[in-house]
C-alpha positions in Angstrom: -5.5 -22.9 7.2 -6.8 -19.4 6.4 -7.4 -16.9 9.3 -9.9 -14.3 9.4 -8.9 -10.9 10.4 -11.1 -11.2 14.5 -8.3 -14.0 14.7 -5.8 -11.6 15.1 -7.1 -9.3 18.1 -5.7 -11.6 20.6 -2.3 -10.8 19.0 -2.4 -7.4 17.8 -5.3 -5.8 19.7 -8.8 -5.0 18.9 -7.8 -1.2 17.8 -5.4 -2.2 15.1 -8.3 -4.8 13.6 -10.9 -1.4 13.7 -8.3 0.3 12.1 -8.3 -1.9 9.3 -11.6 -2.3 8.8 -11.9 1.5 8.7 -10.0 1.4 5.8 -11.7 -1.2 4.3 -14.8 0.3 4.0 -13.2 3.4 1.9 -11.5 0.5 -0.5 -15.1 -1.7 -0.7 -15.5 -2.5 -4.1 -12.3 -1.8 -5.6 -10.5 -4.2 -7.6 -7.1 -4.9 -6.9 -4.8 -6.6 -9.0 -1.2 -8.7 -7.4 1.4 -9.8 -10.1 4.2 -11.6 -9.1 6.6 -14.4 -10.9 6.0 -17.1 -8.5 3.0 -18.6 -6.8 5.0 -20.8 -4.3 8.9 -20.1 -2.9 10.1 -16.7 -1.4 8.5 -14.1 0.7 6.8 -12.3 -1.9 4.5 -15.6 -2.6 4.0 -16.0 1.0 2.5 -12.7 1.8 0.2 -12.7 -1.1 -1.2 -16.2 -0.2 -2.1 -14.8 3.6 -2.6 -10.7 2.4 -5.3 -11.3 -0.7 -8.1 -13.2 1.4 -7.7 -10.9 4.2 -8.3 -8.1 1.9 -11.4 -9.9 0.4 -12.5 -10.3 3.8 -12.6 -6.5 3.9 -14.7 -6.1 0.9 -11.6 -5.5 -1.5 -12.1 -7.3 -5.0 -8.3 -8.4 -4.7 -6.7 -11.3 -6.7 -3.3 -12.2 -7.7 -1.6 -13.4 -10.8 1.1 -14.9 -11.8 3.5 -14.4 -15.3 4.4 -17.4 -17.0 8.1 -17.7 -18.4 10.5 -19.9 -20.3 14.0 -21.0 -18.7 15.6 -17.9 -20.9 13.3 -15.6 -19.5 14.0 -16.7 -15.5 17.8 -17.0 -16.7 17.7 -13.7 -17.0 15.8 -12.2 -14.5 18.0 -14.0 -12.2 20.9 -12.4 -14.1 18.9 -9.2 -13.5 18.2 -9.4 -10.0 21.9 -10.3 -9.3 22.9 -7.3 -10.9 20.2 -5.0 -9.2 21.7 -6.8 -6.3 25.4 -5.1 -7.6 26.9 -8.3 -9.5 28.6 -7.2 -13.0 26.7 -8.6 -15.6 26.2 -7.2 -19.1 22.9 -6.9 -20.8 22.3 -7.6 -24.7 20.0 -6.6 -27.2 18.4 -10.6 -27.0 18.2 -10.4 -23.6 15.9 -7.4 -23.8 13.9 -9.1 -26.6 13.9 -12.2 -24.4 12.3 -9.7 -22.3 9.9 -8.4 -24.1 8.4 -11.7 -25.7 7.7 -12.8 -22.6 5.8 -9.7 -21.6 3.9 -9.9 -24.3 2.7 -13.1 -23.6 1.7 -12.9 -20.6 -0.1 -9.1 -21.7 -2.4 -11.6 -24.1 -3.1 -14.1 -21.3 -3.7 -12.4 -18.3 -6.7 -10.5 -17.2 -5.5 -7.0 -16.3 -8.7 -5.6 -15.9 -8.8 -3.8 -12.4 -9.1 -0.7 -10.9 -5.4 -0.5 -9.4 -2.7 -2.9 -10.6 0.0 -3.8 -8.2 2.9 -5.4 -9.7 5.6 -7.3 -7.7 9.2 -7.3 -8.9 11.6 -6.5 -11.8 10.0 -9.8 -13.5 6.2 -8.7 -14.2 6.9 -4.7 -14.6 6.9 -4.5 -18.4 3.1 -5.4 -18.0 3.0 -1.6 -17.3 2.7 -1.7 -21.7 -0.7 -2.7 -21.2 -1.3 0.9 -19.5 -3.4 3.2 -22.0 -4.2 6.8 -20.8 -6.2 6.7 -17.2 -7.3 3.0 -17.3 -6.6 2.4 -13.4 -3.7 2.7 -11.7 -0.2 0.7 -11.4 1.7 0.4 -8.4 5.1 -1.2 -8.4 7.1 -3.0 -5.4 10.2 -3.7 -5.2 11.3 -6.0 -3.2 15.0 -6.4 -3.6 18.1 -4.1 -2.5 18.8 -1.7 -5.1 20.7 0.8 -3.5 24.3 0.1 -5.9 22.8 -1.2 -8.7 25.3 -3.2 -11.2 25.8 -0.7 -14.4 23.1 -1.1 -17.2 20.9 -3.0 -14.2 18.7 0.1 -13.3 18.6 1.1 -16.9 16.8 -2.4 -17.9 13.8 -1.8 -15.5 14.2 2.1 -15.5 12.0 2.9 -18.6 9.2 0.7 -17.4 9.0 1.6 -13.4 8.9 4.9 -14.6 5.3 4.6 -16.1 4.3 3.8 -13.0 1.9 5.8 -10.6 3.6 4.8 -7.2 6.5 2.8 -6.5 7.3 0.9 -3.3 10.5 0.2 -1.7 11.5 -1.5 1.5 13.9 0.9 2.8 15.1 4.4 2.3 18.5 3.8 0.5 16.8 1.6 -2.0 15.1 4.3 -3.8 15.6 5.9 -7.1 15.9 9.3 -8.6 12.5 9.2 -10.1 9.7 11.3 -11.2 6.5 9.3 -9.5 6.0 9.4 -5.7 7.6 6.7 -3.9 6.9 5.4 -0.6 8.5 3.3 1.9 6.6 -0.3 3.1 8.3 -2.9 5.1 7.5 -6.3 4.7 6.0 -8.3 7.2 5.4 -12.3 8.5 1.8 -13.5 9.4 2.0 -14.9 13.3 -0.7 -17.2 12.8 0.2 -18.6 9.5 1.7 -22.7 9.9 5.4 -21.0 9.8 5.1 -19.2 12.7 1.8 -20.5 14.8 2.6 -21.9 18.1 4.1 -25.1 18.2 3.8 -28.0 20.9 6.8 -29.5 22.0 5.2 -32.9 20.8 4.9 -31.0 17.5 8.6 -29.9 17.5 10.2 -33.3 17.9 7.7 -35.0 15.8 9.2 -32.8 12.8 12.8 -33.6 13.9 12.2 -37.4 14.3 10.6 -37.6 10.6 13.7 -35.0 8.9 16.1 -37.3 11.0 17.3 -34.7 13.0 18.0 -36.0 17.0 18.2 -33.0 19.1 20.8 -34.1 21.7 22.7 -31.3 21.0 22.3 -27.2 20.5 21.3 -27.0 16.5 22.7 -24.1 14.9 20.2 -23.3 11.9 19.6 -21.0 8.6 16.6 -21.2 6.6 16.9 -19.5 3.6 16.5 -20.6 -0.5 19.5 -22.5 -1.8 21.1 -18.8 -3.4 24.9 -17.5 -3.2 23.6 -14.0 -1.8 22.6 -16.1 1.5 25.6 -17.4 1.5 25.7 -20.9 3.0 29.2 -21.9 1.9 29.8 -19.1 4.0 27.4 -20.5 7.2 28.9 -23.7 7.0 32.6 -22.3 7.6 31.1 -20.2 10.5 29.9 -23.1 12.2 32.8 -25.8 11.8 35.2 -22.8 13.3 32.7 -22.9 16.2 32.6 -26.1 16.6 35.5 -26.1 17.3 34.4 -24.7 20.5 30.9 -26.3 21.5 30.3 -29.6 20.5 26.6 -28.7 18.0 25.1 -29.4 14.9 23.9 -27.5 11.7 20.9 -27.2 9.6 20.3 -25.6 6.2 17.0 -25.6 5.4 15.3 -24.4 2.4 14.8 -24.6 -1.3 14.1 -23.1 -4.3 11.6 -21.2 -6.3 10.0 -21.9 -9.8 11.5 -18.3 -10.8 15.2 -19.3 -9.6 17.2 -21.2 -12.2 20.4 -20.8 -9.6 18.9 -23.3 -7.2 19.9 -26.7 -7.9 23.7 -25.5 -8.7 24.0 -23.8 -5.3 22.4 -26.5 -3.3 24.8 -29.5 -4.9 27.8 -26.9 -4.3 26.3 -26.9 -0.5 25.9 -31.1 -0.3 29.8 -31.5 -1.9 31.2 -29.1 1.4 28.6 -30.6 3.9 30.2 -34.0 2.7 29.3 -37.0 5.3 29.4 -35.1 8.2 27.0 -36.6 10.7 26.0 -33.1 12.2 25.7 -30.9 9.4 21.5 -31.7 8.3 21.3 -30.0 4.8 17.2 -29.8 4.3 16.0 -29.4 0.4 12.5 -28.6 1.5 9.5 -28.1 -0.6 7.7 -25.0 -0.8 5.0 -25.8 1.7 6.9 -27.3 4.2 5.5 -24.2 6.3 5.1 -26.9 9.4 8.8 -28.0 9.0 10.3 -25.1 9.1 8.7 -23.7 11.7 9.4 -26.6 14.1 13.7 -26.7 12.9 13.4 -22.8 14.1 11.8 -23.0 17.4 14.1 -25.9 17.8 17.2 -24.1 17.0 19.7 -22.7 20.1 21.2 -19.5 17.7 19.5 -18.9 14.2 21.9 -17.1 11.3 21.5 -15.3 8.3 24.4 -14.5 6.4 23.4 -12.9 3.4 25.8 -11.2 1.0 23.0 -9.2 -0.3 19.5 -8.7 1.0 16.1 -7.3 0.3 14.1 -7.6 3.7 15.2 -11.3 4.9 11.9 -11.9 6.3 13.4 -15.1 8.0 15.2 -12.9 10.5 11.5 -11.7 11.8 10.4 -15.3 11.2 12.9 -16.4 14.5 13.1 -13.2 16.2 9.0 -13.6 16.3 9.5 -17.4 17.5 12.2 -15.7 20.3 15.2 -17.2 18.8 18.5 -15.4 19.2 19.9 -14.4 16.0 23.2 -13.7 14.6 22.7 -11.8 10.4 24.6 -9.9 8.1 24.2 -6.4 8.9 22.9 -5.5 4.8 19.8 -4.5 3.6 16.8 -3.8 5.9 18.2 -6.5 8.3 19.4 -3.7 10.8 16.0 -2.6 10.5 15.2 -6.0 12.5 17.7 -6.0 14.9 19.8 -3.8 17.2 23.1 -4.8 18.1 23.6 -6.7 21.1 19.7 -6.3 22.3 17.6 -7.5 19.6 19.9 -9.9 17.7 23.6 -10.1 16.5 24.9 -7.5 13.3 28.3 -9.2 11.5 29.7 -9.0 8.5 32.3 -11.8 8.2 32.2 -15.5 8.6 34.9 -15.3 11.8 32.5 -12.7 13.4 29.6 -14.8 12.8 31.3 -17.6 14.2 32.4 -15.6 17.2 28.9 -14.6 17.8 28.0 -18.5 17.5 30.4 -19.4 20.8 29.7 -16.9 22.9 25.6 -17.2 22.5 25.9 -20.8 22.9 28.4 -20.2 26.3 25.9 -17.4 27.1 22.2 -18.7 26.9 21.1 -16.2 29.6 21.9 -13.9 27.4 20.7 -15.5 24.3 17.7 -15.4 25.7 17.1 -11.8 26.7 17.7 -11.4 22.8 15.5 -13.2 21.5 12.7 -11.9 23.8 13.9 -8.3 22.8 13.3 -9.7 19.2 10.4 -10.9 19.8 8.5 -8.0 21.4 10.2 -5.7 17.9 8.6 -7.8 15.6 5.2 -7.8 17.6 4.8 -3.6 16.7 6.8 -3.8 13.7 6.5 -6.4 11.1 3.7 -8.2 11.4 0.8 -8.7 8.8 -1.5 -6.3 10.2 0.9 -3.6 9.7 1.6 -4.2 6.4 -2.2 -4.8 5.3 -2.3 -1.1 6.9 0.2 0.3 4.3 -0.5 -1.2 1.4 -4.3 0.0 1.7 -2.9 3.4 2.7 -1.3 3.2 -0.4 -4.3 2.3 -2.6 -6.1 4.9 -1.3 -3.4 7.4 -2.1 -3.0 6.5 -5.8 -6.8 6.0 -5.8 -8.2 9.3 -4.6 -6.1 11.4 -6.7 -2.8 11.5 -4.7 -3.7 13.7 -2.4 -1.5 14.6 0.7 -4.1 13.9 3.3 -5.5 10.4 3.5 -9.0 11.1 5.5 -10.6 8.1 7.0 
């Protein structure tokens, strides 16, 4: 169901709608390009699919594209991003030619014609080859952690990002030593997409009854894609040494995306230690199963995410926003989500997680509170609106020359 921008006074205010269509009117006309790797699976995919109409809707000539790749390719892009991530892994002269084929197709079959390209990702940034002296502009955004880069990692993309006219980074520590302007742009969730719309109760147990889930019990849950730097091996130790404590059950929901050749491996490694147990639900969910997930969130009594590594982790904002109490890996911009004992729960080991899991479970007063504390953090901070905000700030800036004052 697409929204259109009035839909969103109710939750944002009327100001921060004017505010956007403000902008819009100095952006009319322009054409703005999104290139990503995937169109379905991850965050990335998901903002585009609610962020491009809303910027049509403003008079913006925005579209979005997506590379095409062969298994080699997404092998090692994976490879890549686990090393940006900080995993060893050493690079090849194939694997840059690997590279660089694939580039080059996707240079002959996509339309790059626009008046300020915005590509997503260490997957789609050699495109930058198709710039030639002051046709447009090119924005990159990163969306992963690259603060402690694996050796030779940086040095892949390095060459190409530089090229660029503006990068974008979630977080302070992720950016580079770099001679371009860089600028700092959370991500975000949209509160009226199907993942995080209001649900009916009726709605809720509907989506349990058809997943086979009863909820006779307090459901301990993490969504996330099937991928070792989430770390469910790790969740599912966490939760058996509570259980120990309060009688509850587990869900890992997720899946995979068409740029993650990792998936099926970790999932069947997740399966083999979930074994028969009765109460541990282990959810291989399709892309759009926006509804689904949604429903196993505002169903959940405490909602992890123990990531080894992590960009964002817009599922943290996803159950803060749906007033869930949650307990997550303090790495990445996840701290940037929640504070300490107010907001959510910061851990770094599956015992404290684990801790955290009893005494929210024997606490649900406070459980509570934290989850409306979360809740009322991701209402000014993360939601679409904002984001829409500074991305167009950003056209604007690379747009009008770079100038230090943005006028509206």
């Amino acid at each position: 169901m697409r929204s259109n921008l009035s839909d969103y006074v109710p939750v944002v205010g009327e100001g921060v709608v004017t505010e956007l269509r403000l902008l819009g009117e100095r952006l009319a006309g322009k054409r703005v390009l999104n290139v990503n790797s995937t169109r379905m699976g991850g965050g990335v995919a998901e903002i585009l699919n609610r962020l491009v109409p809303l910027l049509r809707e403003l008079g913006i000539n925005a579209r979005w594209e997506v590379i095409r790749g062969n298994e080699d390719f997404f092998v090692l892009t994976k490879n890549l991003h686990n090393a940006l991530h900080g995993t060893p892994v050493n690079f090849t002269p194939r694997d840059r030619q690997i590279f660089d084929q694939v580039t080059d197709a996707n240079l002959d079959s996509i339309d790059l014609d626009a008046d300020i390209r915005f590509i997503h990702d260490p997957q789609p940034a050699g495109l930058i080859k198709a710039r030639n002296g002051s046709n447009g502009h090119w924005m990159w955004r990163c969306h992963i952690d690259v603060s402690a880069p694996a050796p030779g990692a940086w040095e892949f993309i390095a060459p190409m990002v530089e090229r660029y006219d503006l990068s974008v980074f979630s977080a302070p520590q992720f950016a580079r030593t770099m001679n371009l302007p860089q600028v700092l742009i959370a991500p975000s969730i949209d509160p009226l997409s199907d993942k995080n719309r209001e649900l009916s109760q009726s709605e809720i147990e509907a989506v349990l009854t058809r997943l086979g889930i009863h909820n006779d019990k307090p459901i301990v849950t993490q969504v996330s894609r099937f991928d070792r730097l989430k770390d469910p091996v790790g969740v599912i130790k966490a939760w058996r040494m509570a259980r120990g404590r309060y009688d509850c059950q587990l869900i890992l929901a997720g899946g995979s995306a068409t740029d993650d050749p990792e998936g099926a491996a970790v999932l069947k490694e997740v399966r083999e230690l979930a074994g028969d147990d009765p109460d541990v639900h282990v959810l291989d969910l399709p892309p759009d199963a926006n509804v689904e997930i949604n429903a196993i969130q505002r169903a959940s009594t405490v909602v992890l995410q123990k990531s080894q590594k992590e960009g964002f982790g817009l599922t943290v904002s996803e159950a803060l926003w749906k007033r869930r109490p949650v307990i997550a890996s303090g790495v990445g911009r996840i701290p940037l989500q929640i504070t300490h004992k107010y907001s959510g729960i910061l851990t770094h080991t599956i015992e404290g997680a684990a801790f955290w899991i009893k005494q929210l479970l024997g606490a649900p007063d406070f459980a509570r509170k934290l989850g409306e504390n979360g809740h009322n953090h991701v209402r000014e901070n993360f939601l679409l609106t904002r984001h829409m905000r500074d991305y167009m700030l950003a056209f604007l800036f690379v747009a009008d020359g770079q100038g230090s004052v943005i006028r509206i």
